[in-house]
C-alpha positions in Angstrom: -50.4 221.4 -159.4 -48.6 218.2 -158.4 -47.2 217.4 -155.0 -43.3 217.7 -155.0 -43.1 214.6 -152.5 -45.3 212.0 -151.3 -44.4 210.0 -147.8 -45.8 206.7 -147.1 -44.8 204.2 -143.9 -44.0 200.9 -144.7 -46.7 197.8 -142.7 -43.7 197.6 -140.1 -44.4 201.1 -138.9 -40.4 201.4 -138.5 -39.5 202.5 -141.8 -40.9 205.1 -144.0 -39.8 206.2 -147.3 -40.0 209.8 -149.0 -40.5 209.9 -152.1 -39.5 212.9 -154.2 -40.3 213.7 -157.9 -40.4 216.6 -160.6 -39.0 220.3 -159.3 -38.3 220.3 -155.5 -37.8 224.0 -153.9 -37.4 225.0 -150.5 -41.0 225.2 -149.4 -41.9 221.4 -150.6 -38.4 220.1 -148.9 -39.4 222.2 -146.0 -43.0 220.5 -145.6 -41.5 217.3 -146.3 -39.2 217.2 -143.4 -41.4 218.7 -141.2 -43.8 215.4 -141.9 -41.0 213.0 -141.9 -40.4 214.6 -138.0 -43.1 214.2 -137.1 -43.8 210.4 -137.5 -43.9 208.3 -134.5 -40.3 207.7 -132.4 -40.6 204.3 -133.2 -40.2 204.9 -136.8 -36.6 204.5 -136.9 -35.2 203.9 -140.9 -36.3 206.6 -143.2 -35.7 205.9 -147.4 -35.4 209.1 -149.3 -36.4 208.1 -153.1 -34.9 211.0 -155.6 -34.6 208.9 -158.5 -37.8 211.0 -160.1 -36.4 214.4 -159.2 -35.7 216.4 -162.4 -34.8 219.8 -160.9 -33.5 220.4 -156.9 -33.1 224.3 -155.6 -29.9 224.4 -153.7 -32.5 225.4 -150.7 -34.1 221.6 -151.3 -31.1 220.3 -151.1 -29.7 221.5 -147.8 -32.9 221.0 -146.4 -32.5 217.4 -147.4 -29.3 217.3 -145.9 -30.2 219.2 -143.0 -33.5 216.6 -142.6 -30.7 213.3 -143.0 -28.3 215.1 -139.9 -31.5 215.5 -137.5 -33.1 212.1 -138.8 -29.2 210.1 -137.3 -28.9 212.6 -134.0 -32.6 212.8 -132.8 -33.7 208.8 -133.6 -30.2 207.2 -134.1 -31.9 205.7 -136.9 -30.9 205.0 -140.5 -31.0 206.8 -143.6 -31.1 205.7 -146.9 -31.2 207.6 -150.2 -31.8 206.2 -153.6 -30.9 208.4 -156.7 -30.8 207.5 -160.9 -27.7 208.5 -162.0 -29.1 211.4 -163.5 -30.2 212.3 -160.0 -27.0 211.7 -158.4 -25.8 215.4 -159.2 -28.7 217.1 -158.0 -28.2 215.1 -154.6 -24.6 215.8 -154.2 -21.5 218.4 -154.2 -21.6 220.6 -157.4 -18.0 220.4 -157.8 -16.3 217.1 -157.8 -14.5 216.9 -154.2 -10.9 215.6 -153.7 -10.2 212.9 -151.3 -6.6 211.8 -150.5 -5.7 213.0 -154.3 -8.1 211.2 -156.4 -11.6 213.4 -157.6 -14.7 212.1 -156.7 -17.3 212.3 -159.4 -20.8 210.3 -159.6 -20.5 207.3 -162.6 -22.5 207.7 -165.5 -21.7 204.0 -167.4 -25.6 203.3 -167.8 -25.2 200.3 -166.1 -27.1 200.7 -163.5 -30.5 201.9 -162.9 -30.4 203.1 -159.7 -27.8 203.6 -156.8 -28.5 203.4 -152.8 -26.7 204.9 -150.6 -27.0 204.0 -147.0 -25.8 206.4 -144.2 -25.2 203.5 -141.2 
């Protein structure tokens, strides 16, 4: 069976990057974050890389979130995610959210191959 997420630290030993791919659930989000805690306090930027996720429980995904909220208050470090634009609505809200009046809904112009998000 293939791994749902492999995590690798980058030659500064300050940043590491998840990457996800195929079906996440709960239980490979879960072990994810629970590695991605555990690395060193002086890793302090952490990249999660969905653009190879096809499928993403709702479990996963608040996991995910959960992991980006504890990732800012514990280290005060910086968290970037990088998501296809077929990806991009596994990542986010399921309905489009309204923001002074105008909907908010991921682009899908083909354009470009990949979008980055960076939570500063």
């Amino acid at each position: 069976m293939e791994r749902a997420f492999d995590l690798t630290v980058a030659r500064t030993a300050r940043r590491a990057t998840l990457v996800l791919h195929g079906t996440v659930r709960q239980d490979d989000a879960t072990s994810a974050v629970r590695l991605c805690l555990a690395l060193p306090t002086h890793v302090r930027a952490i990249e999660l890389d969905a653009r190879d996720v096809r499928e993403l429980s709702d479990d996963a995904r608040s996991v995910l979130v959960a992991l980006v909220r504890a990732w800012r208050r514990g280290r005060r470090g910086h968290v970037s995610i990088r998501a296809s634009t077929a990806t991009v609505l596994l990542l986010g809200e399921r309905e489009p959210v309204a923001h002074d009046g105008v909907a908010l809904t991921p682009c899908d112009n083909g354009d470009h191959p990949a979008l980055t998000a960076a939570f500063l």
